[in-house]
C-alpha positions as CSV (number, residue, x, y, z in Angstrom):
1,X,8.0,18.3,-32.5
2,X,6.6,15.0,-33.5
3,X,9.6,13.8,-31.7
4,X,8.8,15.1,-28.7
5,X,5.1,14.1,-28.7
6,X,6.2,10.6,-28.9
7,X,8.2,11.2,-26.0
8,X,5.4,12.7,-24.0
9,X,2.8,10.4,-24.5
10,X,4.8,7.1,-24.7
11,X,3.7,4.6,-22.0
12,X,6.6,5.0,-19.6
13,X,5.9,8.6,-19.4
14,X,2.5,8.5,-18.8
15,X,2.9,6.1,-16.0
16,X,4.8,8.1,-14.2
17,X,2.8,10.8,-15.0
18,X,-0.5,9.0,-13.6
19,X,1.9,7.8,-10.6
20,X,2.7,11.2,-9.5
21,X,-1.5,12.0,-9.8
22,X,-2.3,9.2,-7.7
23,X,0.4,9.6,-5.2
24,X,0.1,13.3,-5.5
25,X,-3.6,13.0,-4.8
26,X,-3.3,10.4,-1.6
27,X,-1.1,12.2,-0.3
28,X,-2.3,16.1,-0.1
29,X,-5.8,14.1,0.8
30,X,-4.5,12.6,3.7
31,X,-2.3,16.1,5.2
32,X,-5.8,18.0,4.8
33,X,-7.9,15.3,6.6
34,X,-5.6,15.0,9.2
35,X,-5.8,19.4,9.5
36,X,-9.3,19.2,9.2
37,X,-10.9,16.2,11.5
38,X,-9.9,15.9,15.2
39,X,-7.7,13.3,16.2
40,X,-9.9,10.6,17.4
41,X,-11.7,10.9,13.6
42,X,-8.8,10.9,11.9
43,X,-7.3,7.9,14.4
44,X,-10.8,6.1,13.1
45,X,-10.5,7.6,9.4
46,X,-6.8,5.3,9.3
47,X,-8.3,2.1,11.2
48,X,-10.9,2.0,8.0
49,X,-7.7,2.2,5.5
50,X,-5.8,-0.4,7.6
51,X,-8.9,-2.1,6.5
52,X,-8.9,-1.3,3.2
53,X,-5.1,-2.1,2.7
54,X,-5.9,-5.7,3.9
55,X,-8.9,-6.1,1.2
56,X,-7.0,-4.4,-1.2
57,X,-4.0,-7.5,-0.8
58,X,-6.6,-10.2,-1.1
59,X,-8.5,-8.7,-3.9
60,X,-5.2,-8.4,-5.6
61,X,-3.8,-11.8,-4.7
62,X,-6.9,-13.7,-5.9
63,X,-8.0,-11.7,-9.0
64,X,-5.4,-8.6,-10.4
65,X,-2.2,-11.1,-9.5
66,X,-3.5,-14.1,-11.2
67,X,-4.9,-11.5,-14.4
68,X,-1.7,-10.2,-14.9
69,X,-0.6,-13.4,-15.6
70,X,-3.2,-15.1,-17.4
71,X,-4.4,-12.7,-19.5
72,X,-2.0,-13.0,-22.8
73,X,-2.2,-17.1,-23.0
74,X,-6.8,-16.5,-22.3
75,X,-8.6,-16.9,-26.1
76,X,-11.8,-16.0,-25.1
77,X,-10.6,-12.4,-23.6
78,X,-14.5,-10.7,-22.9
79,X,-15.7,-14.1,-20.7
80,X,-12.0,-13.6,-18.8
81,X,-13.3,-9.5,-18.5
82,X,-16.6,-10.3,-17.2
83,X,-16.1,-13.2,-14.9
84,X,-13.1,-11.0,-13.3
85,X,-15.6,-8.5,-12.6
86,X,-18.5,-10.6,-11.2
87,X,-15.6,-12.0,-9.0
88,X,-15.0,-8.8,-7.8
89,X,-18.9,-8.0,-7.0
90,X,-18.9,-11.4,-5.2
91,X,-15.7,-10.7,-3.0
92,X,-17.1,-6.9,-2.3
93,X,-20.3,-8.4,-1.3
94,X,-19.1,-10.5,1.4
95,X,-16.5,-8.3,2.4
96,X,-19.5,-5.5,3.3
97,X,-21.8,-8.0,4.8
98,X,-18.7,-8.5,7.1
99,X,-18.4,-5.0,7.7
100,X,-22.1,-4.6,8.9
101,X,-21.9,-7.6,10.6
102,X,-18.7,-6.0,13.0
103,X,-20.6,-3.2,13.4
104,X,-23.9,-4.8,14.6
105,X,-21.8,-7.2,16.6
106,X,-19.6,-4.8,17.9
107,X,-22.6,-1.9,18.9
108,X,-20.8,-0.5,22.1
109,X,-17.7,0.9,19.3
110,X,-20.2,3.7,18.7
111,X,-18.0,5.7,16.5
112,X,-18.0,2.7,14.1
113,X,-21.2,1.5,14.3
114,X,-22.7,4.9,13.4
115,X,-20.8,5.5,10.4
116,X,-21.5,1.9,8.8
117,X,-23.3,2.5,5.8
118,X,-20.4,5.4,5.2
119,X,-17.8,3.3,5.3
120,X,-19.6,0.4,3.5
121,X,-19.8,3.5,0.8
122,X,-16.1,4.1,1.8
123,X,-14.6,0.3,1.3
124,X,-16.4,-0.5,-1.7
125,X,-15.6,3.1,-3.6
126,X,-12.2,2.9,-3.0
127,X,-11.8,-1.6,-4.2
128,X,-14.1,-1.0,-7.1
129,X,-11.8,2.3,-8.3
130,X,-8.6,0.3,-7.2
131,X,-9.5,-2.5,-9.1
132,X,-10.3,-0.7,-12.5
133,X,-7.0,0.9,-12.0
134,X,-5.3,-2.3,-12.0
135,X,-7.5,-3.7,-14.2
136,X,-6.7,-1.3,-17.0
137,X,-2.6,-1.1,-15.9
138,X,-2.6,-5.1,-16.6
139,X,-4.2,-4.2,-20.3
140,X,-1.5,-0.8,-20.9
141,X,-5.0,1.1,-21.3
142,X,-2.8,4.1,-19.0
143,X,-4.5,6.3,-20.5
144,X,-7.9,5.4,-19.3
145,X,-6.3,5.3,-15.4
146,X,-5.3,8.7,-16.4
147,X,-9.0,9.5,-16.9
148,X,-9.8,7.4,-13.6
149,X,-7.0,9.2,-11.5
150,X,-7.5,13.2,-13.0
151,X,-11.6,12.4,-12.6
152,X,-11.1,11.4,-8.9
153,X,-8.8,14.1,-7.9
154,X,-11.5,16.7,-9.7
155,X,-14.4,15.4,-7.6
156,X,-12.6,15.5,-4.4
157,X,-12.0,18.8,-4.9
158,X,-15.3,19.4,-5.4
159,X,-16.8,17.4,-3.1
160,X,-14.7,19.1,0.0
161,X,-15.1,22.1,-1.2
162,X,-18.8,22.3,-1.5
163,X,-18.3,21.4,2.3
164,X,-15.7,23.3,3.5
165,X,-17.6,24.3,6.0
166,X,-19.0,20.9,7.1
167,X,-16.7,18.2,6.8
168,X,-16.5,15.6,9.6
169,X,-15.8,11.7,9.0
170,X,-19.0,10.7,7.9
171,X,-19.1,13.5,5.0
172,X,-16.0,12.6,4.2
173,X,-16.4,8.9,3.6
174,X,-19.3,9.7,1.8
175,X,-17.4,11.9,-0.6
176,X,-14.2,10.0,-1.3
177,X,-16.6,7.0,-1.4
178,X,-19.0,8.5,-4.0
179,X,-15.9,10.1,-6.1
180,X,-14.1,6.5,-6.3
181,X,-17.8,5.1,-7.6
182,X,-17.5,8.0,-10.3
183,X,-14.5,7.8,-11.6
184,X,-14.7,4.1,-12.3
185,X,-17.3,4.4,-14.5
186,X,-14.6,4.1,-17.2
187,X,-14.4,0.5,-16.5
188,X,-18.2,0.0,-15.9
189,X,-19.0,0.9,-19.7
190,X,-15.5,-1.2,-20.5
191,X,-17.1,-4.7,-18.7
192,X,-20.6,-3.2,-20.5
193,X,-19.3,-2.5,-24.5
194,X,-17.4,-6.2,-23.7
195,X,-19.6,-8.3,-22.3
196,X,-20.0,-12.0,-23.7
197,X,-21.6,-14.5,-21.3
198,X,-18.9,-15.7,-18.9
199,X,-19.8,-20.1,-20.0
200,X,-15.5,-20.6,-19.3
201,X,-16.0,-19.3,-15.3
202,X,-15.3,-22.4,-13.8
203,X,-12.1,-22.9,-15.6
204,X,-10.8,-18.9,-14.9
205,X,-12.0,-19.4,-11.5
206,X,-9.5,-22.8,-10.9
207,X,-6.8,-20.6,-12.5
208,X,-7.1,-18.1,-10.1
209,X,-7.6,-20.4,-7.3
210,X,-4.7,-22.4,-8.1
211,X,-2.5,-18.8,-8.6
212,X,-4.0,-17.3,-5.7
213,X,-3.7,-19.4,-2.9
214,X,-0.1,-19.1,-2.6
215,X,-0.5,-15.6,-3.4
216,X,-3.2,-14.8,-0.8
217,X,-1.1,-16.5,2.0
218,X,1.9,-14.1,1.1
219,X,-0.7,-11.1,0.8
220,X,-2.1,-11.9,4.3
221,X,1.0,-12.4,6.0
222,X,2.9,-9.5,4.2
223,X,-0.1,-6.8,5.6
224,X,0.0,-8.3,9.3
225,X,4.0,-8.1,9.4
226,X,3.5,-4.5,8.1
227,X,0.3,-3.6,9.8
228,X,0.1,-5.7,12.8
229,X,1.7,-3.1,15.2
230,X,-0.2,-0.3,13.4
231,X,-3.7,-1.8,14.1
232,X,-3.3,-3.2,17.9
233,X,-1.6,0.3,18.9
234,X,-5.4,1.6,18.7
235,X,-6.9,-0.8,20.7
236,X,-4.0,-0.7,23.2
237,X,-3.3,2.9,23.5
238,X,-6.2,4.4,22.0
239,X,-7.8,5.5,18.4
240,X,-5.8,8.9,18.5
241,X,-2.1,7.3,19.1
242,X,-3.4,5.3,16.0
243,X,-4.4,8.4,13.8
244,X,-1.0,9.8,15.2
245,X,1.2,7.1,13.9
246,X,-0.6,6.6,10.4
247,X,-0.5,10.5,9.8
248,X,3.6,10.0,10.4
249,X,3.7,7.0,8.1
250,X,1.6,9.0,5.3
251,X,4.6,11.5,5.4
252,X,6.9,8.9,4.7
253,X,5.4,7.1,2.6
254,X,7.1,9.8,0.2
255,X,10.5,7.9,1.0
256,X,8.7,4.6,0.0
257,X,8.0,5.8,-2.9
258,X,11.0,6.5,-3.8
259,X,12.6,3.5,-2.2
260,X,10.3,1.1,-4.9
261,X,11.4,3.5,-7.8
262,X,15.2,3.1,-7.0
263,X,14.6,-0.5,-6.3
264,X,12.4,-1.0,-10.0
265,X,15.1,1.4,-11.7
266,X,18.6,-1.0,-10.5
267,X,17.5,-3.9,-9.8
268,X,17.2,-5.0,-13.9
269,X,21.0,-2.9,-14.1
270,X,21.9,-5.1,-11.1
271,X,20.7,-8.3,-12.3
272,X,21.9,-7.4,-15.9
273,X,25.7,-7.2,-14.2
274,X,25.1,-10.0,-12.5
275,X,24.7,-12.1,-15.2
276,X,28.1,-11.6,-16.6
277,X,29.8,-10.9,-13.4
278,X,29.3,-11.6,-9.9
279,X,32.0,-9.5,-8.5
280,X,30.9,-6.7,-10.5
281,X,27.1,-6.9,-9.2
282,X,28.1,-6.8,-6.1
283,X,30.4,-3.9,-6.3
284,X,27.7,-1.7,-8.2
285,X,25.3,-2.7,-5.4
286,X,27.4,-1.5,-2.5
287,X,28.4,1.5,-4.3
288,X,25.0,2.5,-5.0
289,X,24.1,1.5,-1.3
290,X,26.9,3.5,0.2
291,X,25.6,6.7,-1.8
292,X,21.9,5.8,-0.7
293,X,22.9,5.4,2.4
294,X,24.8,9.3,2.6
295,X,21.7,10.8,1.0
296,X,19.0,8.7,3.6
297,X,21.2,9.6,6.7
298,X,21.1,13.4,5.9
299,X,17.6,13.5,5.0
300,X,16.3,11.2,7.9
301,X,18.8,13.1,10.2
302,X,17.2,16.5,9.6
303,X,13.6,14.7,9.9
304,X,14.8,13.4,13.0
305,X,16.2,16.8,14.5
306,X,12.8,18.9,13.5
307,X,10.5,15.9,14.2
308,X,7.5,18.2,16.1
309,X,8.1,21.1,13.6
310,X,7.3,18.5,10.6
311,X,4.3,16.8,12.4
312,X,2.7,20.4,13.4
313,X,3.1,21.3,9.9
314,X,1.4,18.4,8.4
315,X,-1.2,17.8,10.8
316,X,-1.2,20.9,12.8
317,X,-1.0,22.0,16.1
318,X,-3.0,18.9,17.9
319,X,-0.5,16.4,17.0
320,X,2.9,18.8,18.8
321,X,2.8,16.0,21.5
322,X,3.4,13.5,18.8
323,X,6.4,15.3,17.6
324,X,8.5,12.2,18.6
325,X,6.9,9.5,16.8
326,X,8.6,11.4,13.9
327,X,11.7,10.5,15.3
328,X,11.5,6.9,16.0
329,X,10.1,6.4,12.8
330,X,12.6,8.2,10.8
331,X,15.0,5.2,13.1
332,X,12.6,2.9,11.2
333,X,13.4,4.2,7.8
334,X,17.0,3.6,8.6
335,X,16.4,0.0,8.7
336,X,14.0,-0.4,6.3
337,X,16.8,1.2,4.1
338,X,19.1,-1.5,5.1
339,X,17.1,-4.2,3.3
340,X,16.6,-3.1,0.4
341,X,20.1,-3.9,-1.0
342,X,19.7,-7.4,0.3
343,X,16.2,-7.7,-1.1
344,X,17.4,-6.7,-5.0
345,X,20.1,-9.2,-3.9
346,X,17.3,-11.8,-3.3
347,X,15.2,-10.7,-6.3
348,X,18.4,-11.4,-8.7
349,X,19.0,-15.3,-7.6
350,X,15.3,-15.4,-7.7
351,X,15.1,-17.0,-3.9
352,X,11.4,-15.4,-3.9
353,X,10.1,-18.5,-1.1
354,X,12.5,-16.9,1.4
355,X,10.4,-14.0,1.5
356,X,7.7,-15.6,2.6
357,X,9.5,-17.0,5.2
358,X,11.0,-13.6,6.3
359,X,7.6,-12.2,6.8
360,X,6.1,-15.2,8.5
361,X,8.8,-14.6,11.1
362,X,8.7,-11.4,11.3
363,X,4.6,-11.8,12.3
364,X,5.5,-14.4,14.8
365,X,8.0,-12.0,16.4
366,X,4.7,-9.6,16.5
367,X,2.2,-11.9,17.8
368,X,4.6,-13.0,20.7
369,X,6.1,-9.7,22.1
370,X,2.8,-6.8,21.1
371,X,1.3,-7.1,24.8
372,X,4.8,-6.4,26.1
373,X,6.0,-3.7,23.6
374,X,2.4,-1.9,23.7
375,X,1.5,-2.0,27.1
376,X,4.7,-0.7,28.6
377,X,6.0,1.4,25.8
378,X,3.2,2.6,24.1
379,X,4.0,4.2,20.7
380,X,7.5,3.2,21.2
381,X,6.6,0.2,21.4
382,X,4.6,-0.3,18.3
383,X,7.5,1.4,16.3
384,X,10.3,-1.1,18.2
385,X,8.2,-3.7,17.2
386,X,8.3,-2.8,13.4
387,X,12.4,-2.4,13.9
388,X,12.9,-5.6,15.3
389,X,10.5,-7.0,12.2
390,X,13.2,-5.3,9.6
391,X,15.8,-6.5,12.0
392,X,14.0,-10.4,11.8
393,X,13.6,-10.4,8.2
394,X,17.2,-8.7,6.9
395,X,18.9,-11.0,9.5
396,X,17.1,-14.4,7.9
397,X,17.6,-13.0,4.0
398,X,21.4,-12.3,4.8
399,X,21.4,-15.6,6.7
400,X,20.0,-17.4,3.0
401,X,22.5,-15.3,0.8
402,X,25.2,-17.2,2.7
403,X,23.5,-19.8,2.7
404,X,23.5,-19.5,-1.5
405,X,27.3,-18.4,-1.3
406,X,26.2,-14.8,-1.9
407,X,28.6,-12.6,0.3
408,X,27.3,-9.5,0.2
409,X,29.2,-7.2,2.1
410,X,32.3,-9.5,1.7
């Protein structure tokens, strides 16, 4: 028995466990909203996580990323605690005077404009929770994300039902908002029981400043090679086509998931074999591709076949005429498989610049070709344009492989 509790609540286990909460939890949150708000406010309700997704990457490159590193060789730990924290609070506080700024400047978007202050609420809810979350991963406290993550699932839940009845975007916002405020509290009385007068902040802030600026360069670039597409099909073919293609990308985000969990799980066995023999590395790595590759091409064929079945079922019968972004996305997926083998292959010789350079082409590739893709093939378009970015960036890494006499599928 005691065995078996050791088993249970070792670390590794309870990440996983918190993973599947959070995941879980985003997830099922996302298929309901998309049931419950019409398409335009769910079109909007994905525009204000695009947003959020691009915070989230500079928040992370100039204070988590940096953390992660510093934080075993820092002495005086409670200053390191509290300045990272009034960093945040300075960062969230110019990126909401932004916000209100856009929405003052930008008056005749009604439907934003009139939901500022809810997603001001919104944005800063869901950075200060992600943040604490990190925060608290970075020190192996899991089990005080567990606490975070089961206390913002319970408040959604009661927060949407106690409006079941009612729910539009703003009370919405409101509540996932108010329920990310909540559940970091946990970190609020962490920064409180710790704090010690920050006097080192100038030298934690020219660590993370010499860290982060590389870092928030890759961050930037990395969100508009993934996002770019995303964000301009709403302006270019409307706010529903956006809600439309985020909803489809929500639903596969599962395969993500899994994707970073098979890449996290071989990549060490990979490297480990690579290390003692080339030729073996790269014989595990195409046999564990080849098998990948059976398993994606029956479950993205089968995606593929009952596209406006799937898309009905998760978002209901408004989004049947989008049944075929399903398809074209599951093409995506496809490619998006295809790099992952070259990417662990990247990760082992430790070539990590050359990512930055895939990505920066891939963006160029977006910025030249969007008015071209979006205005005369609409959400084909958008999703050709995220292909050809896989295509761009698997093309240059295979190209640098060579280049580093790594013959991959030689």
């Amino acid at each position: 028995m005691n065995h078996i509790k050791k088993i249970v609540f070792s670390q590794s286990v309870l990440v996983l466990f918190d993973q599947a909460i959070f995941s879980g939890t985003n997830f099922i949150l996302t298929l309901f909203l998309a049931q419950k708000l019409d398409v335009k406010n769910f079109g909007v309700f994905s525009t204000i996580l695009l947003v959020i997704y691009l915070i989230m990457s500079i928040i992370n490159a100039l204070l988590i990323q940096p953390f992660q590193v510093s934080i075993s060789k820092i002495i005086k730990k409670k200053e390191y605690y509290v300045s990272l924290f009034l960093g945040l609070v300075a960062l969230l506080l110019f990126f909401m005077f932004i916000v209100k700024l856009l929405a003052i400047s930008f008056s005749i978007e009604a439907i934003f404009s009139s939901h500022s202050n809810a997603i001001i609420c919104f944005i800063s809810g869901y950075i200060f929770q992600d943040f604490f979350r990190k925060f608290f991963l970075s020190l192996a406290s899991i089990l005080l994300v567990l606490v975070i993550d089961f206390l913002f699932l319970l408040l959604i839940i009661i927060g949407f039902y106690s409006f079941n009845n009612h729910i539009d975007l703003t009370i919405t916002l409101y509540i996932i908002g108010l329920a990310n405020f909540v559940s970091a509290i946990p970190g609020l009385v962490f920064i409180f029981k710790n704090y010690e007068h920050p006097i080192s902040w100038k030298a934690f802030l020219n660590d993370h400043i010499f860290q982060g600026k590389w870092l928030f360069s890759v961050a930037v670039l990395q969100w508009s090679s993934s996002n770019f597409f995303v964000l301009i099909s709403g302006i270019y073919l409307g706010i529903e086509a956006l809600g439309a293609l985020r909803l489809v990308q929500s639903f596969f985000g599962i395969i993500n998931i899994i994707l970073q969990s098979v890449e996290n799980y071989f990549l060490p066995k990979v490297a480990f074999l690579y290390n003692e023999n080339i030729a073996k590395a790269k014989k595990y790595l195409l046999t564990i591709t080849t098998y990948g590759a059976i398993l994606f091409g029956v479950l993205l064929s089968i995606l593929f076949l009952f596209s406006t079945e799937i898309i009905v079922l998760t978002g209901g019968t408004k989004y049947q005429e989008y049944g075929y972004v399903v398809k074209i996305v599951a093409v995506l997926y496809f490619f998006i498989f295809l790099s992952y083998p070259i990417r662990i292959a990247v990760r082992i010789l430790v070539l990590n610049k050359i990512f930055f350079v895939g990505y920066l082409l891939s963006f160029v590739f977006s910025i030249l070709t969007f008015h071209f893709l979006l205005n005369y093939s609409g959400l084909y378009g958008a999703v050709s344009g995220l292909i050809c970015n896989q295509i761009i960036m698997i093309l240059y890494w295979q190209n640098r492989l060579t280049k580093n006499n790594f013959y991959l599928w030689k």
